[in-house]
Structure formats: structure tokens, C-alpha cells
PyMOL Python script that loads the backbone (N, CA, C, O; Angstrom):
from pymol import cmd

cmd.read_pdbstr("""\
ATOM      1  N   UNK A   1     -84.689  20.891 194.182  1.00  0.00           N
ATOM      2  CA  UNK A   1     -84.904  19.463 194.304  1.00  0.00           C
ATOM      3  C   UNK A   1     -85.139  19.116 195.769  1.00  0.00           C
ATOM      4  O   UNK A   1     -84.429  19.604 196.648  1.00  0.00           O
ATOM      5  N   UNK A   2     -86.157  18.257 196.036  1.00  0.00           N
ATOM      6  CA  UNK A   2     -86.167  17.752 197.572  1.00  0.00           C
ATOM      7  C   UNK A   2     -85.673  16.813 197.890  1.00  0.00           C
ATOM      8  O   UNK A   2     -85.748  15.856 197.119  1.00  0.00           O
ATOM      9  N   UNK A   3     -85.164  16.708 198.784  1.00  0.00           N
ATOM     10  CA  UNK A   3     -84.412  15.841 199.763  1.00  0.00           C
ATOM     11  C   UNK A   3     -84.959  15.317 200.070  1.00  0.00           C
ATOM     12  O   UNK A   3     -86.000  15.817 200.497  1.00  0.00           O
ATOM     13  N   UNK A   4     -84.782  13.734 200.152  1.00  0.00           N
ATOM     14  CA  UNK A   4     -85.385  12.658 200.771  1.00  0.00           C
ATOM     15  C   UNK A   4     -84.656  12.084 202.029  1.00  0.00           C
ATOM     16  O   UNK A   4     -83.488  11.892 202.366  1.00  0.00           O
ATOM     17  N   UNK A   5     -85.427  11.972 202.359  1.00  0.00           N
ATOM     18  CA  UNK A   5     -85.086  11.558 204.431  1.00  0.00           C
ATOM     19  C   UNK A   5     -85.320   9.936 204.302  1.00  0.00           C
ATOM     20  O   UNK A   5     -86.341   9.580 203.714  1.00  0.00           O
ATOM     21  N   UNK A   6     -84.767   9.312 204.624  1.00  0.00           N
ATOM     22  CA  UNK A   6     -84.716   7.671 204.989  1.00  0.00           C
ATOM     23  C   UNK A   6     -85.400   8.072 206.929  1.00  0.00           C
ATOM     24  O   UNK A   6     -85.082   9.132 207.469  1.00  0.00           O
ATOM     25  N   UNK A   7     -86.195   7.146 207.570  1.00  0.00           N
ATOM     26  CA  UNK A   7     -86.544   7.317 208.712  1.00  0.00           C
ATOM     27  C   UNK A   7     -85.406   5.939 209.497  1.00  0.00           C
ATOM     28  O   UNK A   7     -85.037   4.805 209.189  1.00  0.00           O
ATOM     29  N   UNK A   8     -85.205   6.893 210.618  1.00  0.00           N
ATOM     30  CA  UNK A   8     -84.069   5.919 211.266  1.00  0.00           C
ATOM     31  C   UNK A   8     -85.155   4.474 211.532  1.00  0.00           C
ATOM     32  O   UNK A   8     -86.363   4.478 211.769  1.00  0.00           O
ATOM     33  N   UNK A   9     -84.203   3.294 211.386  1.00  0.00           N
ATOM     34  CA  UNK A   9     -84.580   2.135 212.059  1.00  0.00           C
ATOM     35  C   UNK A   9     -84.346   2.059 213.422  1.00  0.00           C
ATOM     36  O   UNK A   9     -83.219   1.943 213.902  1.00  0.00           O
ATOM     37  N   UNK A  10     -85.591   2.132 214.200  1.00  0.00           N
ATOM     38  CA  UNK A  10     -85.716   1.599 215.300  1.00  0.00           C
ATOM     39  C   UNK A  10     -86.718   0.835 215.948  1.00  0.00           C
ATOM     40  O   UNK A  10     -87.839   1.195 216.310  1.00  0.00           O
ATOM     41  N   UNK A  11     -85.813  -0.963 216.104  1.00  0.00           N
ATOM     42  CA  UNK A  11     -87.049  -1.866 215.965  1.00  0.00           C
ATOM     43  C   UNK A  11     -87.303  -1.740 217.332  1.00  0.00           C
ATOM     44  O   UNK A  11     -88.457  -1.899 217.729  1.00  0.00           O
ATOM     45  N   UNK A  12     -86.348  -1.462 218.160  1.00  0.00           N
ATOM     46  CA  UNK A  12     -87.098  -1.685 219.783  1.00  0.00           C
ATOM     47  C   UNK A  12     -88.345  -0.451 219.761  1.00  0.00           C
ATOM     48  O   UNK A  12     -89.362  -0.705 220.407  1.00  0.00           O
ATOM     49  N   UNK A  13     -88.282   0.552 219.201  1.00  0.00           N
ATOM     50  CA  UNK A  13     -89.700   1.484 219.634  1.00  0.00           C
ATOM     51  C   UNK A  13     -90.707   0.803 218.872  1.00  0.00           C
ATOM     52  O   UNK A  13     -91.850   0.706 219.319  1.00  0.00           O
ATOM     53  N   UNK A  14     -90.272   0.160 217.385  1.00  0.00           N
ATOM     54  CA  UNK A  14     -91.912  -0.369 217.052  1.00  0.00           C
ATOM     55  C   UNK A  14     -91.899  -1.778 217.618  1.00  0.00           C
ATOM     56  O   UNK A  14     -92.940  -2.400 217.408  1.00  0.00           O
ATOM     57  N   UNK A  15     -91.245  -2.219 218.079  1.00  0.00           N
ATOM     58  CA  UNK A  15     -91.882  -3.878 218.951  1.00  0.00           C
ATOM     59  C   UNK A  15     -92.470  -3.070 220.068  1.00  0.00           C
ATOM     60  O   UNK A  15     -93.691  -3.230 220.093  1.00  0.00           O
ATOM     61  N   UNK A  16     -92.026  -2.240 221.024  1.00  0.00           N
ATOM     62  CA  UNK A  16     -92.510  -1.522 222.023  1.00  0.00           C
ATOM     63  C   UNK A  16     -93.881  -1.407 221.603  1.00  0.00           C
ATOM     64  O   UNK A  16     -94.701  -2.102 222.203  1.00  0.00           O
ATOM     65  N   UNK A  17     -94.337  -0.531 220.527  1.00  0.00           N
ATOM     66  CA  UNK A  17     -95.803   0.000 220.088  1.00  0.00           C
ATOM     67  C   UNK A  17     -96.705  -1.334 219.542  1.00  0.00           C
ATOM     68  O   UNK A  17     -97.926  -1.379 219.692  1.00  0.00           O
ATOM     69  N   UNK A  18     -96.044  -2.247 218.987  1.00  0.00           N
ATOM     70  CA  UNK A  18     -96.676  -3.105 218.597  1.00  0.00           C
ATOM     71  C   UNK A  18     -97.073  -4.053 219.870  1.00  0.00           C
ATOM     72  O   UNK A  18     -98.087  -4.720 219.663  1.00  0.00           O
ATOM     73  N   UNK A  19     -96.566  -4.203 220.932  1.00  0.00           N
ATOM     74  CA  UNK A  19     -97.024  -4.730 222.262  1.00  0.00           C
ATOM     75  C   UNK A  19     -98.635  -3.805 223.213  1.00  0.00           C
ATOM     76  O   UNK A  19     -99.700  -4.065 223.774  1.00  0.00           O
ATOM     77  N   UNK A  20     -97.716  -2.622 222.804  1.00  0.00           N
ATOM     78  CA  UNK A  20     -98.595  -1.403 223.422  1.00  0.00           C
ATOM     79  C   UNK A  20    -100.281  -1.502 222.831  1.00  0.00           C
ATOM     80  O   UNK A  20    -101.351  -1.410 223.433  1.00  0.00           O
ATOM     81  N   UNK A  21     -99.929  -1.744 221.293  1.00  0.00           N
ATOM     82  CA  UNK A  21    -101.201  -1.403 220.409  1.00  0.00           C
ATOM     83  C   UNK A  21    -102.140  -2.777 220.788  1.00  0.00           C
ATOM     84  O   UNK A  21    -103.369  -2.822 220.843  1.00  0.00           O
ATOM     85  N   UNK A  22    -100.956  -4.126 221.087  1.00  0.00           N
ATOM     86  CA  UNK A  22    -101.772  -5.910 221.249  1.00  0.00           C
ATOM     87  C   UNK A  22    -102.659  -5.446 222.498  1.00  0.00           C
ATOM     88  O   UNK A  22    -103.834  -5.799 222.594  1.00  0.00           O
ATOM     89  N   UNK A  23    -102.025  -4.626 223.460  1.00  0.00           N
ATOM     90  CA  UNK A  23    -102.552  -4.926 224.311  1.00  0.00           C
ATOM     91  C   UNK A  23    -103.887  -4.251 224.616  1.00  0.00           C
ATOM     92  O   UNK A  23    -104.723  -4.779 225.349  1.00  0.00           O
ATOM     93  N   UNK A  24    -104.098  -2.788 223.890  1.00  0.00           N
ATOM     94  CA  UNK A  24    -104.810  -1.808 223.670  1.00  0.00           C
ATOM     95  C   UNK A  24    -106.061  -2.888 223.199  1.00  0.00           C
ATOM     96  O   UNK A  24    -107.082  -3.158 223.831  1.00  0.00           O
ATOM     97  N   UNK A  25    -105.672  -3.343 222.028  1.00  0.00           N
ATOM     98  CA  UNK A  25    -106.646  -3.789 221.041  1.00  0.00           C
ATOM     99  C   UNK A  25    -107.421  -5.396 221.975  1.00  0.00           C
ATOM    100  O   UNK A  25    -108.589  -5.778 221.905  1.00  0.00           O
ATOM    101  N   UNK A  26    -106.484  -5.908 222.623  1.00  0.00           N
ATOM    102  CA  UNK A  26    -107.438  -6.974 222.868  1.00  0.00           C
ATOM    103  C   UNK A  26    -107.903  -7.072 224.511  1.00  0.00           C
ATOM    104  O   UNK A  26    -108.300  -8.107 225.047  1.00  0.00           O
ATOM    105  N   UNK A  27    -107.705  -5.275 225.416  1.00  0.00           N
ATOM    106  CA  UNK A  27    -108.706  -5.385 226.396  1.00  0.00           C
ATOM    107  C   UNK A  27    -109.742  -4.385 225.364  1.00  0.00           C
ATOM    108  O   UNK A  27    -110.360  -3.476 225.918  1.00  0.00           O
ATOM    109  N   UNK A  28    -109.825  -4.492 224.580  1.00  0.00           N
ATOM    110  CA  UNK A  28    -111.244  -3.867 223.883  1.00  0.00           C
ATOM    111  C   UNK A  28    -112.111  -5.573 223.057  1.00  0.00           C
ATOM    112  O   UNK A  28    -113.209  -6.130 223.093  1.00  0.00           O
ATOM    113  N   UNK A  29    -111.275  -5.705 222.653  1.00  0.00           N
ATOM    114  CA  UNK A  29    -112.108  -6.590 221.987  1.00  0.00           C
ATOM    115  C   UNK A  29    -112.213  -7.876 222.548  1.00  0.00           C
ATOM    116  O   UNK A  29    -113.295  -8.453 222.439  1.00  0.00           O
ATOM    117  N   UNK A  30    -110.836  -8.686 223.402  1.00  0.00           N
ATOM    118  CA  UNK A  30    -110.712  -9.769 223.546  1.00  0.00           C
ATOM    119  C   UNK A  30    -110.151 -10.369 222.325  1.00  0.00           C
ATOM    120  O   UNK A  30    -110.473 -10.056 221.179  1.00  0.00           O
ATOM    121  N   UNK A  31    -109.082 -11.469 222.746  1.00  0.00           N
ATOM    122  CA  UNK A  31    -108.350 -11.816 222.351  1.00  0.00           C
ATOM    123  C   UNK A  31    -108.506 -12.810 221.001  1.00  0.00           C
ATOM    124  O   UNK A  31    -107.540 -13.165 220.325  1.00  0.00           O
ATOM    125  N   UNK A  32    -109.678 -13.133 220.777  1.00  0.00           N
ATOM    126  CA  UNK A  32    -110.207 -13.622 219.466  1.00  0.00           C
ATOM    127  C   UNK A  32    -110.688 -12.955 218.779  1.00  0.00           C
ATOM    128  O   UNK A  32    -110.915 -13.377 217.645  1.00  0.00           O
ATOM    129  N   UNK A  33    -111.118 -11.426 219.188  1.00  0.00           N
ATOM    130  CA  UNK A  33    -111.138 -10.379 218.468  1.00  0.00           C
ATOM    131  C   UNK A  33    -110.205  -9.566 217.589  1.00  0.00           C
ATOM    132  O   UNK A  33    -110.605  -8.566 216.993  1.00  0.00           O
ATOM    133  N   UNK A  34    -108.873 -10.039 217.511  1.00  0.00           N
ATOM    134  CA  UNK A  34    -107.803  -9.265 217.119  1.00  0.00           C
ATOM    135  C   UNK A  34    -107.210 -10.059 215.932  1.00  0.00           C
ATOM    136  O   UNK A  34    -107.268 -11.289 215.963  1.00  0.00           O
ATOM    137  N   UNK A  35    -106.843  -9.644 215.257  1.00  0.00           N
ATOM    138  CA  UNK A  35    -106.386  -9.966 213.913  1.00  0.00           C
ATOM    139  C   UNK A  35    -104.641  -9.741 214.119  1.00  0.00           C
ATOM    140  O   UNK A  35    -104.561  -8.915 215.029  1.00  0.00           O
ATOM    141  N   UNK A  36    -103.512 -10.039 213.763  1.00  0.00           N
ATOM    142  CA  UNK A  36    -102.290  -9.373 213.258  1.00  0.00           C
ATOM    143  C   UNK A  36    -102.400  -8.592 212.609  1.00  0.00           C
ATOM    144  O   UNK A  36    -101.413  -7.857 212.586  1.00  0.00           O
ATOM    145  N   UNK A  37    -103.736  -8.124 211.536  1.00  0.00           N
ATOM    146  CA  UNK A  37    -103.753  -6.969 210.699  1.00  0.00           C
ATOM    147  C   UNK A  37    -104.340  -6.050 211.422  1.00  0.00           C
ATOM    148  O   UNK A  37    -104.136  -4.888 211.070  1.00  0.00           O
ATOM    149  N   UNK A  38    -105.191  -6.282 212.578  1.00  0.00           N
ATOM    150  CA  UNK A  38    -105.563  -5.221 213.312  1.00  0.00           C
ATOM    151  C   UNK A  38    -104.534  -4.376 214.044  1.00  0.00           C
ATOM    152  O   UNK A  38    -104.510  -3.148 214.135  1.00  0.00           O
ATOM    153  N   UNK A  39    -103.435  -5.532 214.700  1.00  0.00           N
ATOM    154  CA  UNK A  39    -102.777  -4.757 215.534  1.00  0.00           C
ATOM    155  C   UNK A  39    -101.688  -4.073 214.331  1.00  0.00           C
ATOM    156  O   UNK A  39    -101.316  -2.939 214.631  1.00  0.00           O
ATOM    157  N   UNK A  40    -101.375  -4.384 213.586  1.00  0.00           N
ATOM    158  CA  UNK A  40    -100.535  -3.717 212.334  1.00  0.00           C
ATOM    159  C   UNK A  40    -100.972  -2.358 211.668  1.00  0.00           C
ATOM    160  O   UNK A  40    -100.254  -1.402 211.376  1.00  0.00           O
ATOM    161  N   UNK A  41    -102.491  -2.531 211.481  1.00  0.00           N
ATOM    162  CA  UNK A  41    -103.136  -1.052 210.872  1.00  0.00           C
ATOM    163  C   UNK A  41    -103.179  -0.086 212.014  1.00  0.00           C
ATOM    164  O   UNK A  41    -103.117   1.133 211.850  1.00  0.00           O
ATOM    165  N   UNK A  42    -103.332  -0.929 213.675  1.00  0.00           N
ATOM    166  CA  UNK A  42    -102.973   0.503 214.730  1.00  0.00           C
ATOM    167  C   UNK A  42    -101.868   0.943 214.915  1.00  0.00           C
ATOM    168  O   UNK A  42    -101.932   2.055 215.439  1.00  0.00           O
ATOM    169  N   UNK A  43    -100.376   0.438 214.647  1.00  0.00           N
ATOM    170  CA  UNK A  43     -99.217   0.599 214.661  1.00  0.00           C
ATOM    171  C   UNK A  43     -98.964   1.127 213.831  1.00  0.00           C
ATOM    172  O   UNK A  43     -97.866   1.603 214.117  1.00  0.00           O
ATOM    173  N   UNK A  44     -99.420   1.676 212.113  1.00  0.00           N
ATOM    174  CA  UNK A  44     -98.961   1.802 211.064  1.00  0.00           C
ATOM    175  C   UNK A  44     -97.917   1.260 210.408  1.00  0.00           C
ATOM    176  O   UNK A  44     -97.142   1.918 209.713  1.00  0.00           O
ATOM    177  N   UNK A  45     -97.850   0.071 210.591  1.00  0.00           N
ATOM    178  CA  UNK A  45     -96.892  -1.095 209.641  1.00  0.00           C
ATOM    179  C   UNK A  45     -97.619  -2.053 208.901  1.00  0.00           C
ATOM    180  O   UNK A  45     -98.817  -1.984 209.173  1.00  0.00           O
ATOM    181  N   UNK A  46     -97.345  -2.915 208.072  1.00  0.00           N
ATOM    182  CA  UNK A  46     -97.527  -3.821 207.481  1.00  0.00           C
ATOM    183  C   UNK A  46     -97.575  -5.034 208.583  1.00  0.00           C
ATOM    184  O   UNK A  46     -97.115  -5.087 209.724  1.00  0.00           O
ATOM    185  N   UNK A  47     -98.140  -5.772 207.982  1.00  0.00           N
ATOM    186  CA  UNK A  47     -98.287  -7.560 208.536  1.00  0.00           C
ATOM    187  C   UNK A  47     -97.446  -8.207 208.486  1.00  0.00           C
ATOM    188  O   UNK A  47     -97.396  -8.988 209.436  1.00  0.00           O
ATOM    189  N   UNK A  48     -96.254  -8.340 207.405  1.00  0.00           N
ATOM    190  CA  UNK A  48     -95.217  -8.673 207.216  1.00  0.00           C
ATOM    191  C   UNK A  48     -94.297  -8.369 208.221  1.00  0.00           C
ATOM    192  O   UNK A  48     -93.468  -9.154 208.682  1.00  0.00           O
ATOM    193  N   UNK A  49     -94.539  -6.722 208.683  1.00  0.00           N
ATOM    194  CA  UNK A  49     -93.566  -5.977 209.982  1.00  0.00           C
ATOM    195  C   UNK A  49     -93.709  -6.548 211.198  1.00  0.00           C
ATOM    196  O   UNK A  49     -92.750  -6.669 211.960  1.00  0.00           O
ATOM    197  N   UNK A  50     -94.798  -6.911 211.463  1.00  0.00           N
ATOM    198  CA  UNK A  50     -95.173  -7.354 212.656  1.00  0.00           C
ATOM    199  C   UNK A  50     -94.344  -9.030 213.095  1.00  0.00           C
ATOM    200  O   UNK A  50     -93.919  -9.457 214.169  1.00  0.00           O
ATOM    201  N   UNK A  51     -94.387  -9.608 211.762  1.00  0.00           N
ATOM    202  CA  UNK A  51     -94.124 -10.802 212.213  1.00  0.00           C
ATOM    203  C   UNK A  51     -92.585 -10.518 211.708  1.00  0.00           C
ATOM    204  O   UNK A  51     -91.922 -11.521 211.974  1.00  0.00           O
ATOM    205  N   UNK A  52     -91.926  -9.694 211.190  1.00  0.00           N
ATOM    206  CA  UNK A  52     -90.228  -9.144 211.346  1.00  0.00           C
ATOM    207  C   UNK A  52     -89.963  -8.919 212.866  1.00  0.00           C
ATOM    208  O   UNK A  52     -88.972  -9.378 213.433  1.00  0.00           O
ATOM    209  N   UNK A  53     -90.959  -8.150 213.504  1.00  0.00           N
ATOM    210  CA  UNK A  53     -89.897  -8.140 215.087  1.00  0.00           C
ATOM    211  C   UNK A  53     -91.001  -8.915 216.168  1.00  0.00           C
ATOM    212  O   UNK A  53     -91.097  -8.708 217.377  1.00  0.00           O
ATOM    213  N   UNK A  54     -91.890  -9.985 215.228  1.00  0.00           N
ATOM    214  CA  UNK A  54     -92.242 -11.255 216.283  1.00  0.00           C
ATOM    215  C   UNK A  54     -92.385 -12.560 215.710  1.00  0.00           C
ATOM    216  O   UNK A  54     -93.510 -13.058 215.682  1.00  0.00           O
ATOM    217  N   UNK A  55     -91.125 -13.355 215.122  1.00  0.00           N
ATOM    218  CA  UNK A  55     -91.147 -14.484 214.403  1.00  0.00           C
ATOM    219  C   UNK A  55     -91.803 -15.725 214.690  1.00  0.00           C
ATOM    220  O   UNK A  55     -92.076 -16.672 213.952  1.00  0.00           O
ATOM    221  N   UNK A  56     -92.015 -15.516 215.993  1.00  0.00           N
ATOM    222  CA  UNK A  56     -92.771 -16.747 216.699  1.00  0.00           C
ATOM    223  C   UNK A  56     -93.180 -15.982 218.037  1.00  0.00           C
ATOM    224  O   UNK A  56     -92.833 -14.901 218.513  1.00  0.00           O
ATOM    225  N   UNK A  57     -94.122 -17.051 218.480  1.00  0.00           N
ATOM    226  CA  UNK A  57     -94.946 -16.530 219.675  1.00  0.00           C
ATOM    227  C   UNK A  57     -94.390 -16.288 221.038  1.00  0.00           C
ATOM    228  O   UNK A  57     -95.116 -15.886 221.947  1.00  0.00           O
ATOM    229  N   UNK A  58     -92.810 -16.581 221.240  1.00  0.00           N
ATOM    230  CA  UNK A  58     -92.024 -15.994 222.478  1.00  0.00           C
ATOM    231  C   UNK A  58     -91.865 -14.461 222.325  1.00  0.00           C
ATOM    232  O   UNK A  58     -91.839 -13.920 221.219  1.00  0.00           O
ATOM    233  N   UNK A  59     -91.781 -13.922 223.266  1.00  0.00           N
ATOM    234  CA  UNK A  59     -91.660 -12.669 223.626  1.00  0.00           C
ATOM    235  C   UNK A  59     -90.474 -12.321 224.039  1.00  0.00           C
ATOM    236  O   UNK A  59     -90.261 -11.163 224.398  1.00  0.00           O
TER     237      UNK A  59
END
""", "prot")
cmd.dss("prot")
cmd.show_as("cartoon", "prot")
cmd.util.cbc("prot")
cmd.orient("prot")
């Protein structure tokens, strides 16, 4: 039987990547170029995730 692994929660490394990926994505495109689903499909999370560790627009 295989063992299933739960992956540790750690929101500070994906808010980290999800900053990393905003910022990636909009000196390429510019900032009306970017979707929340864009920066979510480069992070590999959901849209929902994104706005879990950014509820509003403070940082």
C-alpha cells in the first residue's frame, strides 16, 4: 500500500513566490497585462490561493 504524504504548509514561501512570480510576470508584460490567474498558473496554485495569502491589496 502507498503512503500518502500531506505537503507541509508553508504560507510564507508561497506568498514569497507569489510576489516573486507578480513581479516576474508584470516587468514582462506590464501591469495590465497580468491576470491573478496568470500569476497563480506561474506559482502553481489556484486563484482562490492567491487571494488566501493576499486578502486585500496591502502587502
Amino acid at each position: 500500500m502507498k503512503e500518502i504524504r500531506q505537503q507541509k504548509k508553508q504560507p510564507e514561501v508561497i506568498r514569497k513566490r507569489i510576489l516573486e512570480q507578480a513581479t516576474i510576470l508584470v516587468s514582462q508584460k506590464g501591469i495590465s497585462g497580468v491576470s491573478i490567474q496568470n500569476i497563480a498558473t506561474a506559482v502553481g496554485i489556484t486563484k482562490g490561493g492567491v487571494f488566501h495569502h493576499f486578502p486585500n491589496k496591502k502587502i
